[in-house]
N, C-alpha and C positions, 0 to 999 in steps of 0.2 A: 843134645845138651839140656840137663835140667835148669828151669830158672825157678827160681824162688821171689814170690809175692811180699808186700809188704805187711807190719805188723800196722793193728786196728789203731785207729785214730777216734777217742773217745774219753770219758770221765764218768764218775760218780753220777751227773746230772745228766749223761745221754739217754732221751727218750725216743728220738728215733735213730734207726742203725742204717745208711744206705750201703749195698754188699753190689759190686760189681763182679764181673767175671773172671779177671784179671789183666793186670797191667801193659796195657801197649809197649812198643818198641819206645815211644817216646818217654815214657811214664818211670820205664826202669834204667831209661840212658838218665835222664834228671833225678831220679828217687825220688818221685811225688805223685799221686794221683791225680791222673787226670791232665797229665802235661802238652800233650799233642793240643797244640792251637786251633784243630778247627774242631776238635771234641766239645759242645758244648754244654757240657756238666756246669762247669762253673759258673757261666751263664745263665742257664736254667734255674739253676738252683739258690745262688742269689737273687735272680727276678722273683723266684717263690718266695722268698722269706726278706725281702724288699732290702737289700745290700748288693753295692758293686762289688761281686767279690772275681768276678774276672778284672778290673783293675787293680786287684791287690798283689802285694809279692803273695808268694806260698804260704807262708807262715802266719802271714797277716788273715788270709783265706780259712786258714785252719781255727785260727785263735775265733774269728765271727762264726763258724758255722757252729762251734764248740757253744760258743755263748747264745745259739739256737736251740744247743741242746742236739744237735746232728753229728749224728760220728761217720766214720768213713769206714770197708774194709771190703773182702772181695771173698768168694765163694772158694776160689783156688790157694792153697798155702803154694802150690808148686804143679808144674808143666811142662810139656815140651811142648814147642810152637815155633813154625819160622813166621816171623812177618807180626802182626796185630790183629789177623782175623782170627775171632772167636773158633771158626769155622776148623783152624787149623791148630786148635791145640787137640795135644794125645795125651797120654798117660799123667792123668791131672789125678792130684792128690788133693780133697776137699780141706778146708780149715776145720780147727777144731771148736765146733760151736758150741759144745758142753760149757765152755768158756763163758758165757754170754751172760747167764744166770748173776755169775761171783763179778766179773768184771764192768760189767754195766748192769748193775744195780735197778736202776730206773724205767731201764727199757721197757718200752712199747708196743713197739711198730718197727718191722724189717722193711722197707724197701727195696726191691729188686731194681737196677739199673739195664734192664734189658731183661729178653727171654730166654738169654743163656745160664745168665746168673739166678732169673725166674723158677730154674727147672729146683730148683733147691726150698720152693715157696712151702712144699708143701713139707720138710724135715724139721723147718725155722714154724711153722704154724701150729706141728705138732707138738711142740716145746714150749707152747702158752704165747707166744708174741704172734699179734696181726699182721697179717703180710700184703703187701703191695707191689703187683709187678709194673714198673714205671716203663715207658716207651725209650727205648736208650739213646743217649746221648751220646753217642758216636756219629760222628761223619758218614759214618757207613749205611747210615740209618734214615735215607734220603724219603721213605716212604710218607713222612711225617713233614710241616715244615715246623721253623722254630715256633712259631706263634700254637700251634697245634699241640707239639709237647708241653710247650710252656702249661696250657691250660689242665693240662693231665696230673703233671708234677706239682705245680700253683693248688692245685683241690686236693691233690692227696697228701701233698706234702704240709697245708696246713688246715686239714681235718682231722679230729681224733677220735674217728669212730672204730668200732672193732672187729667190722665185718672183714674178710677175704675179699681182696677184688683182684680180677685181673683186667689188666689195659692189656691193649694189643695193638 
């Protein structure tokens, strides 16, 4: 069975883009980014830009990271996958990133949410925006602990230089 990813979360003023892999089991039973509670995106990513946005509802999460100027979207429009590992999607259809230019205006800086969604750094680099492959915030991602990512995400997510880097 195909599943289909969500549509980009962004505005006029988004200068940086973070692009995940695509949506977990929990992510597309709720229809939000980032929904599985021990995923700690939201976590991370409000400690970076100094907002509780793991105690927000969704909407609330959305409306603060917007007014950081951080948009949301994922590297896959569509997949087949059983379960939430990256490991286990097939026949993935890329998003369409021509998009990026007209619809986020402002853009910057791509952030990569892992080294799945990373493998795409260097299509997003070739099209004028800097790229950042972040340590990913999945559960899954035990190599790393929170404090560790934190410091990764925290420096890149508010530096705006325009070199290539990658984390690992």
């Amino acid at each position: 069975m195909t599943l289909a990813g969500f549509e980009p979360i962004g505005d006029h003023a988004t200068h940086t883009l973070i692009l995940g892999s695509f949506p977990g089991v929990a992510s597309l039973a709720a229809a939000q980014y980032y929904a599985h509670p021990r995923n700690q995106f939201w976590r991370l990513v409000g400690a970076a830009i100094g907002e509780p946005l793991h105690e927000l509802a969704y909407d609330d999460r959305l409306t603060r990271l917007l007014a950081h100027g951080i948009g949301l979207w994922d590297v896959l429009a569509a997949c087949e996958r059983e379960g939430s590992l990256d490991s286990a999607i097939r026949h993935a259809s890329p998003n369409d990133f021509a998009v990026l230019h007209t619809r986020f205006p402002a853009l910057r800086r791509v952030c990569f949410n892992g080294k799945t969604s990373g493998r795409f750094a260097p299509v997003i680099g070739a099209a004028g925006y800097a790229t950042r492959v972040l340590p990913s915030s999945s559960a899954a991602n035990a190599m790393l602990s929170f404090d560790q990512k934190l410091r990764l995400w925290r420096d890149l997510l508010t530096h705006d230089d325009t070199d290539q880097t990658r984390v690992r």
